[in-house]
GULUMRO-621221 format. One record per residue: x negated, y, z negated of N, C-alpha, C in turn; residue in three letters. Coordinates in steps of 0.1 Angstrom, whole numbers, plus 5000, padded with zeros to 4 digits. Layout:
REM GULUMRO-621221
XYZXYZXYZALA...
END
This chain:
REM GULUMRO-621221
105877702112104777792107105177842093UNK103877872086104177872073104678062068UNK105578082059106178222057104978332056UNK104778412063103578542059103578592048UNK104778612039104878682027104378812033UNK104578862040104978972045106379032049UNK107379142044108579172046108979272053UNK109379282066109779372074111479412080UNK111879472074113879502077114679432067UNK115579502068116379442055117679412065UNK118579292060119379262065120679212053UNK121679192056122979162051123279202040UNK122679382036123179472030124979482022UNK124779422015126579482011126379531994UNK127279601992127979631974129179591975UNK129479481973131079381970130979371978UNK132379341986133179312000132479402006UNK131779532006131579612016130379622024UNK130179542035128879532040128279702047UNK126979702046126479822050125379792059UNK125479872070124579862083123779992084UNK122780002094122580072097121680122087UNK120880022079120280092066118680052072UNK117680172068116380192071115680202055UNK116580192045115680172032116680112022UNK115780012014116179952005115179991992UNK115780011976114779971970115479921955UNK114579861950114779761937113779761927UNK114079821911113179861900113779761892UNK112879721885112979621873113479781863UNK113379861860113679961854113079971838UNK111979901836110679891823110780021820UNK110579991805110280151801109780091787UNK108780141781107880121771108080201760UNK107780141746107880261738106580221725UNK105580351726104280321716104680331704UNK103880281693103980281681102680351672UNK102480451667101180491661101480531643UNK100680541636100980611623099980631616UNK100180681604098980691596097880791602UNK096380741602095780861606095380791624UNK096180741633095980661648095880741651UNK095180731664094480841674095580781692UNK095680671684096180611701097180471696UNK097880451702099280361701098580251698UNK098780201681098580051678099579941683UNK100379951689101879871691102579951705UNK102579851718103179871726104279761732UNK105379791734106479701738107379781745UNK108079641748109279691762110479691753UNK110979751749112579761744113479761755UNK113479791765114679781773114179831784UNK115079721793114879721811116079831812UNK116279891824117379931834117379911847UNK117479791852117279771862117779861875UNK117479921886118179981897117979941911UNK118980031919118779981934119080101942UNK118780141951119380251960119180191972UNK119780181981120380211994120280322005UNK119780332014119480432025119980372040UNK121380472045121980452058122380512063UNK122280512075122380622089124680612089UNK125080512083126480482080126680552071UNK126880682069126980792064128180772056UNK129180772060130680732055130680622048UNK130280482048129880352041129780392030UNK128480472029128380502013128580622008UNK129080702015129880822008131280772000UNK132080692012133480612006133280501992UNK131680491985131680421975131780531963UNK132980531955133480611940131780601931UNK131480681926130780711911131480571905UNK130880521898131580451882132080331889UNK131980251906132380191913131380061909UNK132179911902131179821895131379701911UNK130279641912129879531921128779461925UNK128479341926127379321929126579351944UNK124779461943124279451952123379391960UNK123879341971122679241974122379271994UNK120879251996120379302007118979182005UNK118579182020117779032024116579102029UNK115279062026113879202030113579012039UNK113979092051113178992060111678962062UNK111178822062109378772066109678862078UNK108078932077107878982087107878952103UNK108178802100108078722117108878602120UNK109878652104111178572106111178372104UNK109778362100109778232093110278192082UNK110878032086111678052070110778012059UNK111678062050111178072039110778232032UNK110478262044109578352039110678502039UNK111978462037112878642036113078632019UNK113178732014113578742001115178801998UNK116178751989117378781988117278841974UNK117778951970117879011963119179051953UNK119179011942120879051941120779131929UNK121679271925121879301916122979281908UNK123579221901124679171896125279331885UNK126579331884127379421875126779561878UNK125779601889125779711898127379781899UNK126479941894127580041889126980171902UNK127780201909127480321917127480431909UNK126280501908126180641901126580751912UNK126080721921125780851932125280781947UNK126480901951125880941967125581041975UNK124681051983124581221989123981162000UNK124781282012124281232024123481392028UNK122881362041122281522045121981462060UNK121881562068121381552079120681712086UNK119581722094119281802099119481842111UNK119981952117120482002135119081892142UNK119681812149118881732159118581622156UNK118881572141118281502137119381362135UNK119381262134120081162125120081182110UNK121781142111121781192090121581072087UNK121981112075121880972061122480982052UNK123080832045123080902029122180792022UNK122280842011121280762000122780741986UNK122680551986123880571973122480491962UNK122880581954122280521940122780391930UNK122280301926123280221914122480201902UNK122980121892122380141881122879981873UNK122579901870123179761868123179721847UNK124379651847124479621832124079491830UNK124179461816124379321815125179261809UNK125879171814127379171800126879121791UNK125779051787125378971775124479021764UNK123579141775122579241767121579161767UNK121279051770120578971781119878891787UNK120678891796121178811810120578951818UNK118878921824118478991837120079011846UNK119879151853121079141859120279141876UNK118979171877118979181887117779021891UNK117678961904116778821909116978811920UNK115978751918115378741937114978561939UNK115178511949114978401956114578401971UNK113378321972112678261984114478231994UNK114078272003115278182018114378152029UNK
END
């Protein structure tokens, strides 16, 4: 059967060696950011362009300690798999961020509740550019 292109769970979660389970959110920004150009007597931006990506990714897991135990300033590639919603192949997407820098982590939990933490990353490029972050059909 042919892939839904529909994505439901993420699976085989890691930052470097360190695999992470127990994760209920994933997310991934091309990190665009625009800058207008106007002068003279312009009422509205003659010149729009992209000067620079920042690509990012955050992570959300009930494995509290997983990503508390990842350091600030901690560099590695991140990658996590957004499953076809019905598990045909083809249809999961693999995601990688390369030279992924951990900025932050914070966990919280509420009386009754299951905690979490949430780690942040932030990705370079050694070349200034070389996309650091892509994605591939599996």
């Amino acid at each position: 059967m042919a892939a839904t292109k529909l994505q439901a769970n993420w699976t085989a979660v890691s930052f470097g060696s360190t695999p992470i389970s127990r994760v209920s959110q994933v997310s991934f920004t091309q990190g665009g950011s625009l800058a207008a150009y106007s002068a003279d007597g312009d009422h509205f931006p003659t010149v729009v362009v992209n000067l620079m990506n920042k690509p990012r990714a955050a992570v959300t897991s009930a494995d509290t300690a997983a990503l508390m135990a990842i350091a600030p300033g901690t560099t590695a590639s991140f990658s996590a798999t957004h499953k076809d919603a019905k598990g045909e192949t083809g249809g999961d997407i693999l995601y990688v961020l390369a030279n992924a820098v951990a900025e932050n982590a914070e966990t919280s939990g509420a009386h009754g509740q299951f905690g979490s933490a949430t780690l942040s990353l932030l990705a370079f490029s050694t070349d200034g550019t070389t996309n650091p972050l892509s994605f591939t059909r599996a």
